[in-house]
C-alpha positions as CSV (number, residue, x, y, z in Angstrom):
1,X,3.0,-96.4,121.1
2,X,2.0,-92.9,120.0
3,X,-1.4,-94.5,119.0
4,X,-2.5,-95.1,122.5
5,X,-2.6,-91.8,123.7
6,X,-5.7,-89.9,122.9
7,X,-5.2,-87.0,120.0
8,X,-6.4,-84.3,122.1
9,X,-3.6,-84.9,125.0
10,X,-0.1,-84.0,124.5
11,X,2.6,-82.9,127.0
12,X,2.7,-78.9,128.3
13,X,5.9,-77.4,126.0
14,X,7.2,-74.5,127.5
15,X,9.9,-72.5,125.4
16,X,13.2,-71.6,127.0
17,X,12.5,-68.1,126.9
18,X,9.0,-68.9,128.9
19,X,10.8,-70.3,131.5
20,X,13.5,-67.7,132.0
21,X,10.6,-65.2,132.1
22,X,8.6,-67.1,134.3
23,X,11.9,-67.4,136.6
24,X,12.3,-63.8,136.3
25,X,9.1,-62.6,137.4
26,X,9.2,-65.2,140.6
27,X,12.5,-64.6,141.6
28,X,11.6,-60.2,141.1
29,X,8.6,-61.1,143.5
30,X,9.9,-62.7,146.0
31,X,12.4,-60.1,146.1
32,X,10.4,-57.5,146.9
33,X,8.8,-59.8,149.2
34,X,11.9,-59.8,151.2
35,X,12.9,-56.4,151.4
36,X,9.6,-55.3,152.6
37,X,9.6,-58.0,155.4
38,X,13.4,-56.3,156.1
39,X,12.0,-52.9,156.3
40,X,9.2,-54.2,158.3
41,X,11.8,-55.5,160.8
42,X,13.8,-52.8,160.8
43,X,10.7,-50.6,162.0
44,X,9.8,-52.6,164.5
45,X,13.5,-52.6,166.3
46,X,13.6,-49.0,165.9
47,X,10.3,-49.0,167.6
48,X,11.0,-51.3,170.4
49,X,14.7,-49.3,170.8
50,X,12.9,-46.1,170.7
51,X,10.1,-47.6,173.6
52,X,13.1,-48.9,175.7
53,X,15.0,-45.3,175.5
54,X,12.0,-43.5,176.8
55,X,11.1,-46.3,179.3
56,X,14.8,-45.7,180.9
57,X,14.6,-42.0,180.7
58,X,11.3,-42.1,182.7
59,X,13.4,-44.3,185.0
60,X,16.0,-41.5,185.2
61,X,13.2,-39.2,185.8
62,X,11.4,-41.0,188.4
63,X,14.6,-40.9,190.4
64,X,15.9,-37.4,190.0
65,X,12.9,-36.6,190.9
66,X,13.3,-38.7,194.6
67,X,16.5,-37.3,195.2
68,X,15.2,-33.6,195.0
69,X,12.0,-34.8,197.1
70,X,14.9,-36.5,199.6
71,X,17.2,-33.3,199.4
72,X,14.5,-31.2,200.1
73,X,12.6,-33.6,203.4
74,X,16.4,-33.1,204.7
75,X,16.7,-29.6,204.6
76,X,13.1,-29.3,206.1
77,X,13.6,-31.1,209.0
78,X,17.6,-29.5,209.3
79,X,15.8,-26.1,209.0
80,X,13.6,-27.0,211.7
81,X,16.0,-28.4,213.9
82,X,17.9,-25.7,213.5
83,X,15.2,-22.8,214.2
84,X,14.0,-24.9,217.3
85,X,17.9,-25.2,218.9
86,X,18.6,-21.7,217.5
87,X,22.2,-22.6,216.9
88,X,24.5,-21.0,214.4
89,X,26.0,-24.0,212.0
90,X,26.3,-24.6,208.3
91,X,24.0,-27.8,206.5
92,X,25.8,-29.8,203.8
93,X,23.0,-32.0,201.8
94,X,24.9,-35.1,200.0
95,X,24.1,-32.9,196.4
96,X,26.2,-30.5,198.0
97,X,23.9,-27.7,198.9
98,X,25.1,-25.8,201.9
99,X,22.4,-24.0,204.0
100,X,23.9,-21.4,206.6
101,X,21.6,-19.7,209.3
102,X,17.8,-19.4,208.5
103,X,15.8,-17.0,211.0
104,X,12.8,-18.9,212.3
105,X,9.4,-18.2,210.6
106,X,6.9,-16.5,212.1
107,X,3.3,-18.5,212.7
């Protein structure tokens, strides 16, 4: 039987210690593969965290930002109503601000 296969062909014989080290080096490899991939993911959630965080502070911004605008058109118009009636109240805004008489301003 060992006559029919051609002299120069054998099988591949790998020692034991070959193959441990051959295990080794794979399984070291993809281990680094994987904790770069979990750094990699851990960037990018900070990152997206970080992008949503500033989204909703420009939000938060956007609308302090109307209320003073709103506070202030109310306080306009009170001042002028008040200046054209000439009447002596107090203004409350909904912040809280009170406004007592203002003297008319001269054109």
């Amino acid at each position: 039987m060992t006559d029919s296969m051609p002299a120069g062909r054998r099988w591949f014989q790998v020692s034991l210690r070959s193959l441990f080290l051959l295990t080794l080096v794979a399984a070291a490899y993809f281990a680094g593969y994987r904790e770069a991939t979990r750094k990699a993911e851990q960037a990018h959630k900070a990152e997206l965290q970080a992008r949503e965080e500033a989204e909703t502070a420009m939000r938060v911004a956007q609308q302090a930002d109307l209320l003073v605008a709103t506070r202030a058109r109310a306080l306009k118009q009170y001042v002028q109503v008040f200046t054209a009636r000439g009447g002596s109240a107090t203004y409350t805004d909904p912040g809280g601000a009170t406004v007592e008489r203002v003297e008319p301003l001269e054109k």
